[in-house]
C-alpha positions as CSV (number, residue, x, y, z in Angstrom):
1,X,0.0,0.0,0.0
2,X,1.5,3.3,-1.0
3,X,3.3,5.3,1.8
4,X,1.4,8.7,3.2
5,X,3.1,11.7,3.2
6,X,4.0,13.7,6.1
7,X,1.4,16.3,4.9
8,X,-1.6,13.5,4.2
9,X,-0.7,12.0,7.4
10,X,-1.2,15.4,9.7
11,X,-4.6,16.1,7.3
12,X,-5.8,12.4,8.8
13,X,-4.9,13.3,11.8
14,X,-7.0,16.7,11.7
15,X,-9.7,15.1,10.2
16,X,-10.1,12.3,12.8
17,X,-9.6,14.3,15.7
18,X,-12.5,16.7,14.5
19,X,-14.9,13.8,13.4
20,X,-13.9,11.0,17.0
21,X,-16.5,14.4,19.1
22,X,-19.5,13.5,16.8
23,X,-19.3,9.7,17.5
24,X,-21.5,10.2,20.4
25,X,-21.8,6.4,21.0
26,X,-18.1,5.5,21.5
27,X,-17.3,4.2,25.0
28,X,-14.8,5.5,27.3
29,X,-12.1,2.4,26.5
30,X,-12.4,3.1,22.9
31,X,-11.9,7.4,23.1
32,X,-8.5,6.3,25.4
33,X,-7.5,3.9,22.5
34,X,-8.3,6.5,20.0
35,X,-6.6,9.5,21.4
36,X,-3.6,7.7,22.6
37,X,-3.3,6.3,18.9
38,X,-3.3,10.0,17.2
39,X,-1.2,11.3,20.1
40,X,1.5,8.7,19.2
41,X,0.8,10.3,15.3
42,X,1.4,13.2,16.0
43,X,4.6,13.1,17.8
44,X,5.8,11.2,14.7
45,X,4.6,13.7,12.4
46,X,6.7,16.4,14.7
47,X,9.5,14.0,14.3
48,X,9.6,14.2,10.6
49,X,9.2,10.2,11.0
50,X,7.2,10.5,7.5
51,X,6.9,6.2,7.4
52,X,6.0,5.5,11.1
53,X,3.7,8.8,10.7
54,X,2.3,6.7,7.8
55,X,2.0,3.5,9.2
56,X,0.0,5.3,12.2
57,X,-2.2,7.3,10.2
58,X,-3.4,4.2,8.5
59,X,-4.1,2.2,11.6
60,X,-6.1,5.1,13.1
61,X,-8.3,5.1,9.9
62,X,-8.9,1.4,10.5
63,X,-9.6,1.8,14.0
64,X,-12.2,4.9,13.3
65,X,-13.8,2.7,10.7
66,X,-14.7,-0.2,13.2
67,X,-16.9,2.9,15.4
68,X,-20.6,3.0,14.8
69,X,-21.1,4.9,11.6
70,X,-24.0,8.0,11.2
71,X,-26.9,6.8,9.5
72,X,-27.5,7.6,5.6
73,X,-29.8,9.9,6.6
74,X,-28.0,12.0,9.3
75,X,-25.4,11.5,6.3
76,X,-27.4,13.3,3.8
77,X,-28.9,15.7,6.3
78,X,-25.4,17.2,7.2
79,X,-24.5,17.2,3.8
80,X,-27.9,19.1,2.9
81,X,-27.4,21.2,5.6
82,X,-23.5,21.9,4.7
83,X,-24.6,22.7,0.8
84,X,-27.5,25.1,2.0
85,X,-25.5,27.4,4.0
86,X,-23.0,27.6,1.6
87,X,-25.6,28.8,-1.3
88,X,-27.2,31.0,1.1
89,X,-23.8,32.3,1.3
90,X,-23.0,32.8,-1.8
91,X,-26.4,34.2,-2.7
92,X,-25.7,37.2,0.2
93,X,-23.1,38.0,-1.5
94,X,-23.6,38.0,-4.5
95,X,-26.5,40.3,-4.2
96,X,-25.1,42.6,-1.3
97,X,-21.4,42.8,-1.7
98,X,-20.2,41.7,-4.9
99,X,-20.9,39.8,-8.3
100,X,-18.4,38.4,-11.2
101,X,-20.4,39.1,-14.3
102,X,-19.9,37.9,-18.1
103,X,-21.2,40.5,-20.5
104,X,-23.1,38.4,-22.7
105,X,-23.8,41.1,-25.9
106,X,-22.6,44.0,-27.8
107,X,-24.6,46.2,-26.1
108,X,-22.1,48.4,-24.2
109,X,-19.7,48.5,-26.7
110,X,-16.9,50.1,-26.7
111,X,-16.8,49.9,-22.7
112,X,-17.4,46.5,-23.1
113,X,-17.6,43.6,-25.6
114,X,-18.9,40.1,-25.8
115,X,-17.3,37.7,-23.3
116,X,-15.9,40.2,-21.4
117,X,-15.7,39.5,-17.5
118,X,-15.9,42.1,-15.2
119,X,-16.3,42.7,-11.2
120,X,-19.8,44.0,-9.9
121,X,-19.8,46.7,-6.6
122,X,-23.2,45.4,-5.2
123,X,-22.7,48.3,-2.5
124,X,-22.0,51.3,-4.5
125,X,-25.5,53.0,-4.4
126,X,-26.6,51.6,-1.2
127,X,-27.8,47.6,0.7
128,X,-29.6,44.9,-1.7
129,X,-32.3,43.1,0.2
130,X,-31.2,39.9,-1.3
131,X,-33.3,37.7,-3.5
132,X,-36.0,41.1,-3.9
133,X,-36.1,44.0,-5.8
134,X,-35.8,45.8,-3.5
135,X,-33.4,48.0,-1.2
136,X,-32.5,48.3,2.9
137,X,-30.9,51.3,2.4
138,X,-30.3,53.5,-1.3
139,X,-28.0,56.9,-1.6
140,X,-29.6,58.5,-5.2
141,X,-26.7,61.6,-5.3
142,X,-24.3,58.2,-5.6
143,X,-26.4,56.9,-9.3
144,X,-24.8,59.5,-11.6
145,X,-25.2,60.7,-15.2
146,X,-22.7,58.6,-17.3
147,X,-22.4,55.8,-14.8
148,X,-22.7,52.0,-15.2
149,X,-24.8,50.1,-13.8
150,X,-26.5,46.4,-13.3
151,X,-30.0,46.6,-12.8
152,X,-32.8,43.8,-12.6
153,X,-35.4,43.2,-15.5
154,X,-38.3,42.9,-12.9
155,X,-41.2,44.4,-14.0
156,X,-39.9,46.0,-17.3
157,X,-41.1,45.1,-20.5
158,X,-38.2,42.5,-21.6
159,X,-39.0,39.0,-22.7
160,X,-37.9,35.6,-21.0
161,X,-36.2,37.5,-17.9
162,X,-37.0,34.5,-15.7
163,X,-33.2,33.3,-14.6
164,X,-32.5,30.9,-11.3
165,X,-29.3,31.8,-9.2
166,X,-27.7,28.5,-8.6
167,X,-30.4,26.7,-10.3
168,X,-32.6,26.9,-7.2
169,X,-33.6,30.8,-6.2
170,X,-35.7,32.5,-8.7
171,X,-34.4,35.8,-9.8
172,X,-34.5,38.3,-13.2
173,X,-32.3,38.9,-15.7
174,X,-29.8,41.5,-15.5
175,X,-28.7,44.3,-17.6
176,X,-25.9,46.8,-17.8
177,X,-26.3,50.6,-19.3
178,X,-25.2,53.8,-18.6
179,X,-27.6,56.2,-16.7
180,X,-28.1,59.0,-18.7
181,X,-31.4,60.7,-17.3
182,X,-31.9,61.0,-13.7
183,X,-35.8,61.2,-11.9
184,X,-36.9,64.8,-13.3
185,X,-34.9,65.5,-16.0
186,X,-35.9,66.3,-19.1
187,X,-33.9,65.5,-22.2
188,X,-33.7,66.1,-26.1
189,X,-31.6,64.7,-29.1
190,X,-29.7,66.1,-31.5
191,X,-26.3,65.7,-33.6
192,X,-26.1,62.2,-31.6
193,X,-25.8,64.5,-28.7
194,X,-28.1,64.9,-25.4
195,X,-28.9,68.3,-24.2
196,X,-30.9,68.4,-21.1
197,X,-32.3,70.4,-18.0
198,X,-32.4,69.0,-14.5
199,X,-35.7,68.8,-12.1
200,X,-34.5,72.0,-10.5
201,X,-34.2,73.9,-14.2
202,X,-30.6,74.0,-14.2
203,X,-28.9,73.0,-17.8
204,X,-27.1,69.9,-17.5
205,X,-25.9,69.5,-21.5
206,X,-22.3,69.8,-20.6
207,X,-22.6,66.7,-17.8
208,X,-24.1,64.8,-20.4
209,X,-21.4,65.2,-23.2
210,X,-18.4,65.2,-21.1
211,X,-18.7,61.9,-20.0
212,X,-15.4,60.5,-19.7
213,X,-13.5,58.0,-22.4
214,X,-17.2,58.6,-24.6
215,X,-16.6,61.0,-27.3
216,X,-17.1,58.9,-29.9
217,X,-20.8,57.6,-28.7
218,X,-23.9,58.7,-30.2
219,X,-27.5,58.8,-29.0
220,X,-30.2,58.1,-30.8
221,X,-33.9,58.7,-29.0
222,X,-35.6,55.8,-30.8
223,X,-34.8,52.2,-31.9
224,X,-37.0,51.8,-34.5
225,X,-40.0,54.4,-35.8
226,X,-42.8,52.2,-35.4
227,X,-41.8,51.5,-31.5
228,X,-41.1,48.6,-29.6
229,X,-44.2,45.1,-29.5
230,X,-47.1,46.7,-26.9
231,X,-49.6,43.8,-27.8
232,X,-51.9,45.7,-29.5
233,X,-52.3,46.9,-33.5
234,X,-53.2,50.5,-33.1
235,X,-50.5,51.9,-30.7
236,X,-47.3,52.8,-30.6
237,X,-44.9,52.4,-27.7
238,X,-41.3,53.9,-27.3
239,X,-39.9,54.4,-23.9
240,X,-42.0,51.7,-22.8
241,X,-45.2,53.7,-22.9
242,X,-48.2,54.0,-25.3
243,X,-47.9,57.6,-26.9
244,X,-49.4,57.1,-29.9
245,X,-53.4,55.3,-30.8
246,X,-55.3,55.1,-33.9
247,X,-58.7,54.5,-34.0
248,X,-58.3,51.4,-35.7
249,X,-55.6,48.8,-36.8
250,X,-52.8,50.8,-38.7
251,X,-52.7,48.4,-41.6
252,X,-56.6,49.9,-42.7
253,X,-57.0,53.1,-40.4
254,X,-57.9,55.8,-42.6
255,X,-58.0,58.3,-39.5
256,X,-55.0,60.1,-38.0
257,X,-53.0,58.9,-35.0
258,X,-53.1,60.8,-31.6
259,X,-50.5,62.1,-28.8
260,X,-51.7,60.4,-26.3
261,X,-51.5,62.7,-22.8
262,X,-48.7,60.2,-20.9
263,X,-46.0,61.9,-18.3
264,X,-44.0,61.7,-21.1
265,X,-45.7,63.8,-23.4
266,X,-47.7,66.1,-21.4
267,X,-45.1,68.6,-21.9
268,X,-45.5,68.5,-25.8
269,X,-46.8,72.1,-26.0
270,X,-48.7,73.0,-28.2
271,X,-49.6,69.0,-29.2
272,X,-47.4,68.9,-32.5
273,X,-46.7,65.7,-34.6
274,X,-45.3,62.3,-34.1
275,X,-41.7,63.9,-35.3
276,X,-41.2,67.1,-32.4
277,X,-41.0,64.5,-29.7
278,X,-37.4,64.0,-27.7
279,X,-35.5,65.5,-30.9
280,X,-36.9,62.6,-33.4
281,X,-37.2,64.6,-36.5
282,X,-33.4,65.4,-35.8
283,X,-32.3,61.6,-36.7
284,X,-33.5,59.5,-39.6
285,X,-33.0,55.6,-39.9
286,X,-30.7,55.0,-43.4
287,X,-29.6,52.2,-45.6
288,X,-27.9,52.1,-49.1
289,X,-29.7,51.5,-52.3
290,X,-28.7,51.5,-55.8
291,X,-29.6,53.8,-58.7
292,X,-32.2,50.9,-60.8
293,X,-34.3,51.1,-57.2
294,X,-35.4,54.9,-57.2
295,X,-38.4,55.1,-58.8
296,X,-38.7,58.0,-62.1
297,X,-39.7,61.2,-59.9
298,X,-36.7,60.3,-57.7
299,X,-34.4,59.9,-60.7
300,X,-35.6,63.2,-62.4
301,X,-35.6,65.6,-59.3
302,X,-31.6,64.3,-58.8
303,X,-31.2,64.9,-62.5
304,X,-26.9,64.5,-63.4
305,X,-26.6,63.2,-59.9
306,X,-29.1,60.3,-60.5
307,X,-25.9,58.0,-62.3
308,X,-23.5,58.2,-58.7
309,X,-22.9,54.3,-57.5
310,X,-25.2,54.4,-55.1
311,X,-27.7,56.4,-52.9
312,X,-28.3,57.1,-49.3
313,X,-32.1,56.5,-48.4
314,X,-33.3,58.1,-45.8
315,X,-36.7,57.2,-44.1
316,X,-37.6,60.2,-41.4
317,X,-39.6,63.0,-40.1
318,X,-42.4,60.0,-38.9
319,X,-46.1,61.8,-38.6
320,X,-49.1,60.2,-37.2
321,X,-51.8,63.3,-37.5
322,X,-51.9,64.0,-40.9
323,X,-51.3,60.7,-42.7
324,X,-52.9,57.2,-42.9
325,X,-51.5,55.1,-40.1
326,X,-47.7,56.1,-39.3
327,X,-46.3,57.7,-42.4
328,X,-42.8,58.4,-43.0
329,X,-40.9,61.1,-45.0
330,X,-38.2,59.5,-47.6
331,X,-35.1,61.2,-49.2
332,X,-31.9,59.8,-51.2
333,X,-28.7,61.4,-51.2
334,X,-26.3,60.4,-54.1
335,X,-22.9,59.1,-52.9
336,X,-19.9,59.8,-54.7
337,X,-16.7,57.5,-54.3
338,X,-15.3,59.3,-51.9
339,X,-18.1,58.9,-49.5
340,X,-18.3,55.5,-50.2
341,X,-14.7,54.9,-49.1
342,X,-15.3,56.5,-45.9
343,X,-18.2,55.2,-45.0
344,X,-16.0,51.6,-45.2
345,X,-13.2,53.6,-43.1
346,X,-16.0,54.4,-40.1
347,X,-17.5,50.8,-40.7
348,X,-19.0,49.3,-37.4
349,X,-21.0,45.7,-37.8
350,X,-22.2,43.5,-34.9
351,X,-19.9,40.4,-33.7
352,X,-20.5,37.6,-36.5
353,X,-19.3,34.0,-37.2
354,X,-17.9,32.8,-41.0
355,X,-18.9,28.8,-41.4
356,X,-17.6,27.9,-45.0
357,X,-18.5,31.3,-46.3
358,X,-22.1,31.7,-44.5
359,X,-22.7,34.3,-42.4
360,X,-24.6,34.8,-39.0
361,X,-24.5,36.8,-35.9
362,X,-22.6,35.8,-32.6
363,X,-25.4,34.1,-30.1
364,X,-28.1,33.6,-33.4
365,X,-28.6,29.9,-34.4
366,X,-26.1,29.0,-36.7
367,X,-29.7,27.2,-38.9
368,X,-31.0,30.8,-39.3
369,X,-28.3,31.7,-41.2
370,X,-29.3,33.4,-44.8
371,X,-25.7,35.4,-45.6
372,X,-23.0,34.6,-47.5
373,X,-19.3,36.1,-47.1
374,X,-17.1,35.0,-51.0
375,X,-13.5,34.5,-49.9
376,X,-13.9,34.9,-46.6
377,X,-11.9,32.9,-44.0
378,X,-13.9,30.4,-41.5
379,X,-14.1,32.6,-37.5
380,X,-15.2,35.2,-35.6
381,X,-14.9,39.1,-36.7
382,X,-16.2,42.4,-36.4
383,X,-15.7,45.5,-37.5
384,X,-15.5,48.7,-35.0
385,X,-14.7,52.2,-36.9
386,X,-12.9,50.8,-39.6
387,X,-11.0,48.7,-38.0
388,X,-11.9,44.4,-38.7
389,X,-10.9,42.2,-35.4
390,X,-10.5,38.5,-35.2
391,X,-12.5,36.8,-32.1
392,X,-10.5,33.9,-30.7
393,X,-13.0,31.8,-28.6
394,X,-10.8,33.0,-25.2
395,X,-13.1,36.6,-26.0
396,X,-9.8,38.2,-26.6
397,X,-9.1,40.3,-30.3
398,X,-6.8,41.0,-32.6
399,X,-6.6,43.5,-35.2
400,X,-6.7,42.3,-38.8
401,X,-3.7,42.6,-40.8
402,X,-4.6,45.0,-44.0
403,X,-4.1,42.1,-46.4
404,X,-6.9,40.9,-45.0
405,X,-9.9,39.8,-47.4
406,X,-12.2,41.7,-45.1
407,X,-10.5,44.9,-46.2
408,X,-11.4,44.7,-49.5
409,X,-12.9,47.9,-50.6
410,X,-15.8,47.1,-53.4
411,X,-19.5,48.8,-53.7
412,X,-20.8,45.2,-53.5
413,X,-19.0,44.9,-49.6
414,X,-20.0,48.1,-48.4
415,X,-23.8,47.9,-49.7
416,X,-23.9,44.2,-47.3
417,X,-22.2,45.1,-45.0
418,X,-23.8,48.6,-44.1
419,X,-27.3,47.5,-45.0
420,X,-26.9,43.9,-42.9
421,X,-23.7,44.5,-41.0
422,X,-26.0,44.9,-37.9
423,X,-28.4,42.3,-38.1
424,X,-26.5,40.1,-40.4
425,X,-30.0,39.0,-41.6
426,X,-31.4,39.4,-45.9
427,X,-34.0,40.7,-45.0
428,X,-32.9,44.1,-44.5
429,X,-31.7,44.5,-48.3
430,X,-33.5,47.2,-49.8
431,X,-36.2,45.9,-52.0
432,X,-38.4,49.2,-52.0
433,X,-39.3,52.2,-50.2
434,X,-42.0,50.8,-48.5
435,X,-39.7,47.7,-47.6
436,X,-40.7,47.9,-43.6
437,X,-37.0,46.7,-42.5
438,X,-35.0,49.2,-41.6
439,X,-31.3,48.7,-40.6
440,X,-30.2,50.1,-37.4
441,X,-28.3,52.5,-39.3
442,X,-29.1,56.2,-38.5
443,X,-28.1,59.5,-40.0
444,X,-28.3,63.4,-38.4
445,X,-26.9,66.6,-39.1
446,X,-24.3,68.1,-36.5
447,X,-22.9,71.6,-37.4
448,X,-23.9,71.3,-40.6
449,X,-22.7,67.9,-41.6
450,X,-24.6,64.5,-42.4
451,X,-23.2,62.0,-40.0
452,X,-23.0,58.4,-40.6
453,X,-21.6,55.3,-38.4
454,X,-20.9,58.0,-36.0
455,X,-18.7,59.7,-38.2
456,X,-19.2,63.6,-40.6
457,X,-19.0,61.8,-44.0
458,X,-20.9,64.5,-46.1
459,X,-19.9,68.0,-45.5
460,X,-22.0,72.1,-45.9
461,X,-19.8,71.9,-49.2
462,X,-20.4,68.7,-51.1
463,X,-22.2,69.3,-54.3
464,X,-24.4,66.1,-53.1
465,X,-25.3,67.6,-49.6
466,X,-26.4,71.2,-51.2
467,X,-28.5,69.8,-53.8
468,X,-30.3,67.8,-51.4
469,X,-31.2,70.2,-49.5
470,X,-32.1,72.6,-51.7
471,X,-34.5,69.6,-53.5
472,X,-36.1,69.0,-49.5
473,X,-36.9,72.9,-49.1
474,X,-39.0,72.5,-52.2
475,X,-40.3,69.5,-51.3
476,X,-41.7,70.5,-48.5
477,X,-43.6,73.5,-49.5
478,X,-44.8,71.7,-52.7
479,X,-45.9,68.4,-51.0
480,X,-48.8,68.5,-48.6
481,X,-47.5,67.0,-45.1
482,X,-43.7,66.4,-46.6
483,X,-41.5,67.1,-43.6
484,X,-37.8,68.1,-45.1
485,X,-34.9,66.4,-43.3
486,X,-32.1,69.4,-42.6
487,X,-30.6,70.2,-40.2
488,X,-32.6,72.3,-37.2
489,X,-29.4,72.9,-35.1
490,X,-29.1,72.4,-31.2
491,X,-32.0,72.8,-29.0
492,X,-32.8,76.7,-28.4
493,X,-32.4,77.1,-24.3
494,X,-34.0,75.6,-21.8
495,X,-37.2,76.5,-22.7
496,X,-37.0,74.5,-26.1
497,X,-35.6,71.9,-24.2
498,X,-38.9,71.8,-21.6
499,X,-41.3,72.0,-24.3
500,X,-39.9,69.2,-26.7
501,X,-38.2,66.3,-24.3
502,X,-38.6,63.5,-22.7
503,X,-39.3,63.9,-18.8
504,X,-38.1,61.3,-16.6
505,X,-40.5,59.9,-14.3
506,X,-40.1,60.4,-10.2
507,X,-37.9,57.4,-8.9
508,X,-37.0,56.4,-12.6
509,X,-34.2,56.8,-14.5
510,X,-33.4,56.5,-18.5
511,X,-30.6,53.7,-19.3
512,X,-29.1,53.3,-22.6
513,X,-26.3,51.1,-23.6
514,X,-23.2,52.7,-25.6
515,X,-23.3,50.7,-28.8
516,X,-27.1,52.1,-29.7
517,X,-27.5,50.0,-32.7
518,X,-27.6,47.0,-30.8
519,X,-28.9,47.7,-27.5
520,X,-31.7,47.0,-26.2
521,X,-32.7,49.5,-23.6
522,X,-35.3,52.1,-22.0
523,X,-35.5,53.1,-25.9
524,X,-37.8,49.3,-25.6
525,X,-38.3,48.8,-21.8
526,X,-38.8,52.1,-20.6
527,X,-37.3,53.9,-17.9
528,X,-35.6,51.3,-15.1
529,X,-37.4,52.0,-11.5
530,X,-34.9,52.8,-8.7
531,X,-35.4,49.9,-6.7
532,X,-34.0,47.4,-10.0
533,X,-30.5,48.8,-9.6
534,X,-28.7,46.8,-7.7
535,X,-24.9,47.5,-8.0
536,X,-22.2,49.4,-10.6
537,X,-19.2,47.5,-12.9
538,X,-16.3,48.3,-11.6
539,X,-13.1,46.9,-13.3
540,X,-12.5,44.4,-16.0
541,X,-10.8,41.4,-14.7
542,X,-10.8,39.4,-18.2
543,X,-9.5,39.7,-21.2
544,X,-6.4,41.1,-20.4
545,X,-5.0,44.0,-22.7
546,X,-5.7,47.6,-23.1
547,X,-9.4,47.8,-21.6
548,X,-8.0,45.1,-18.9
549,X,-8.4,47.4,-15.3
550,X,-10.9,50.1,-13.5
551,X,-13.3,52.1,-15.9
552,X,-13.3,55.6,-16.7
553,X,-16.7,57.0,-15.0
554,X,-18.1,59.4,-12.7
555,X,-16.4,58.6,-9.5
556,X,-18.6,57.0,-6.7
557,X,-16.6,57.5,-3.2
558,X,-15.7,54.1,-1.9
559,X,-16.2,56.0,1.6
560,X,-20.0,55.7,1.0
561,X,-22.5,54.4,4.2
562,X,-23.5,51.1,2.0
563,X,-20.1,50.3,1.2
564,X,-18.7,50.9,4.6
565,X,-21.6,48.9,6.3
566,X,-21.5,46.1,3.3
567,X,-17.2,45.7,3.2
568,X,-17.3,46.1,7.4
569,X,-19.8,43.2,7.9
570,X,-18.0,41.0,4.7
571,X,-14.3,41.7,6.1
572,X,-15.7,41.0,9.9
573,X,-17.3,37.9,8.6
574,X,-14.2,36.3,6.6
575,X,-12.2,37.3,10.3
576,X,-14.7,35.0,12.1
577,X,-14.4,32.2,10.1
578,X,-11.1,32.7,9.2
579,X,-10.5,32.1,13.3
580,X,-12.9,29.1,13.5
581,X,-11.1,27.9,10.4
582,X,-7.2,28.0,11.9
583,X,-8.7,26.8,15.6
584,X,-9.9,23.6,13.7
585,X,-6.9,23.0,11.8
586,X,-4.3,23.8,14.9
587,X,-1.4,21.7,15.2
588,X,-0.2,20.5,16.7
589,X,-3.2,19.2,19.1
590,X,-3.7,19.5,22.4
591,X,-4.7,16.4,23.9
């Protein structure tokens, strides 16, 4: 029989010594054998005698084995018991102190990608009740504008938010976003930009666009025109709420839509159209087309301009109290091959996978798959301001070397992968104008450029850009209800601001993720009540490389109450049973 080590032999030893106090039925004869026997083991042990230490350790196994034995089911209860408090454990702090989280989409990105893994501060804002949604103890002042946070899906609008911590507790799902609107502001879009006046009328505009490490995000105020699914045909919902009802379905209602008087409209003053709310006629949703798709009116109001490679279409301006159902403005811009170019330079595309040249997005059944990539290597990529990254299945990324495939510049690339590069789905190839699926590609003017992918990409002095506006001015006054798409500049004061945004509700608070095209957010949910947040990202443990480390955001003081009260209780507690843990395993015994 293979020899014990010195080590094994003094962890028998421990273990008997601990375990001979709950033989309650051992006679007095047999606790003398016993304790002389381990006595005599552990002055080998001190003697470094590793083989008589061995020999003894063995013998005092055998001799424990002949004792009465705990019945299967004290067995099982103990065990039970063991595995209970050790999940109720973990569940405490988890929810009150802290939380190792896997970001699971593109949501947040740049601040953080797919597979990242970063550290949770469950006490930054104040004491979880654990298992609730619900709070001992909150600190609002701590939740500011720009900072991350992990909040609960209970009672928002989100589908299959039903998770179970440890595969026994019930819980929700949870998110992370940024806050961006805090209870009583009120807050309105332009340029990709949020301008904004707090519940005591002070402007906040410069605390929302000087968040730190985020000058390259943009903001859009709506996900999709027609809203996010409310369950019924003749509403509309965005920000979680019905704002807009028709008499009838939309598909056959011949009767205008109405503003419906919610908290988040009521300051719509006086009641305009579907477009003046939050800054939405300041954005419009865009994909690429080519020149055989415009129809003959298009093609002769462009006139010389109607032979460029492709055009920009631009759906916008939506209106509900004029038109049939919701009705939408549509413009095309021609592109020249400049623009093209640099539209491929800015390129951004959700994570997707190559399988022998089909395409489909990361966490989408591979089956669904209706994309096809020519000459295309087999992996993980995508694309993030011009830049195309390999996805090893660690999480971490590498930049693409320029002789890449993916590099290759060609008006066949850029019209897939601007027009599907998000959802990596056909259907959102242009067919026609009334084609109802709409990329989540979005365009706005900022200081008098048309922005795209985030970037300026036609300027005031592009033929292109000057004729089209010139050809919307005339639209507008010779098409009844035609709403031109230009650009209306920054809000005008606080006033403007009052009259035209979105109010946050008391003890609710907007969250949107960075990466706008591919969040899902309050833009769908609605605003997020203050009892669902539940604790802030903190650092990113995993990958390593240059996002590895603490984040850049509005700095919470560690010195808070909840995190004094939360790290006191934690430390104290890993004191205590660090001292029952050592007075178990002292050695040498004292007999």
């Amino acid at each position: 029989m293979k020899q014990y080590s010195l080590k094994k032999s003094k962890k028998v030893l421990i273990h008997l010594y601990r375990s001979f106090f709950k033989k309650k039925s051992a006679t007095e004869d047999q606790k003398q054998t016993f304790f002389s026997l381990l006595e005599t083991l552990q002055n080998s042990i001190v003697k470094n005698s590793s083989q008589e230490a061995s020999r003894l350790a063995k013998k005092a196994q055998e001799f424990y084995s002949t004792l009465p034995q705990k019945s299967s089911t004290k067995k099982l209860f103990g065990f039970l018991l063991g595995l209970s408090l050790a999940l109720l454990a973990a569940v405490i702090i988890r929810q009150t102190w802290f939380e190792l989280y896997e970001i699971p989409t593109g949501s947040m990105r740049p601040t953080f990608k797919e597979q990242d893994r970063v550290l949770v501060s469950k006490s930054s804002f104040g004491i979880n009740i654990p298992l609730l949604t619900k709070h001992f103890y909150f600190e609002r002042d701590l939740c500011k504008r720009g900072s991350t946070v992990v909040f609960t899906s209970q009672n928002l609008d989100t589908p299959d938010k039903d998770i179970r911590y440890f595969y026994l507790f019930p819980g929700k799902k949870q998110f992370v976003k940024r806050i961006i609107g805090k209870p009583g502001d009120t807050l309105y879009f332009y340029g990709g930009k949020i301008y904004g006046v707090d519940e005591h009328g002070n402007d906040i505009s410069y605390l929302l666009q000087d968040i730190k490490n985020l000058g390259d995000l943009e903001h859009i105020p709506f996900i999709r025109f027609e809203g996010s699914m409310s369950g019924k045909k003749n509403t509309i919902k965005q920000m979680g709420q019905e704002i807009i009802r028709f008499e009838r379905y939309l598909g056959f209602s011949s009767a205008p839509g109405k503003i419906l008087d919610t908290p988040i409209t009521h300051n719509l003053t006086p009641r305009r159209d579907y477009y003046d709310l939050w800054g939405f006629k300041n954005y419009s949703m865009a994909r690429l087309v080519y020149p055989n798709q415009l129809d003959i009116t298009e093609k002769k109001q462009l006139g010389d301009l109607s032979n460029s490679p492709f055009f920009l279409e631009l759906h916008h301006s939506p209106s509900v109290t004029h038109s049939r159902g919701l009705n939408k403005s549509v413009s095309y811009i021609p592109l020249n091959e400049n623009h093209l170019k640099l539209m491929f330079e800015n390129l951004y595309t959700s994570r997707f996978i190559v399988k022998n040249e089909s395409v489909y997005r990361y966490g989408d059944p591979k089956d669904q798959s209706n994309v096809s990539l020519k000459n295309i290597p087999d992996g993980t990529y995508e694309f993030y301001h011009g830049v195309a990254y390999q996805i090893f299945p660690t999480g971490i990324s590498k930049a693409l070397p320029n002789s890449h495939p993916l590099y290759t510049f060609s008006y066949e690339a850029l019209y897939l992968l601007f027009n599907i590069g998000i959802e990596w789905n056909s259907f959102y190839l242009p067919k026609t104008k009334e084609d109802p699926y709409l990329p989540a590609r979005y365009a706005y003017f900022r200081d008098g450029n048309l922005h795209l992918l985030g970037k300026p990409i036609l300027s005031p002095n592009d033929l292109e850009l000057i004729n089209f506006l010139n050809l919307e001015r005339k639209k507008e006054e010779l098409v009844p209800f035609y709403k031109a798409f230009i650009d209306h500049g920054p809000p005008k004061g606080k006033d403007f601001i009052l009259s035209f945004g979105l109010k946050i509700p008391p003890n609710h608070y907007l969250m949107l993720g960075d990466n706008h095209a591919m969040s899902g957010d309050s833009r769908e949910f609605g605003f997020v009540p203050e009892e669902n947040i539940k604790g802030r990202p903190v650092l990113i443990f995993y990958p390593f490389g240059g996002r590895w480390g603490a984040l850049l955001q509005p700095i919470t003081p560690w010195s808070s109450l909840s995190n004094l009260l939360v790290w006191t209780l934690g430390l104290l507690s890993l004191l205590i049973g660090s001292y029952f843990s050592n007075r178990k395993h002292k050695f040498p015994i004292n007999f």
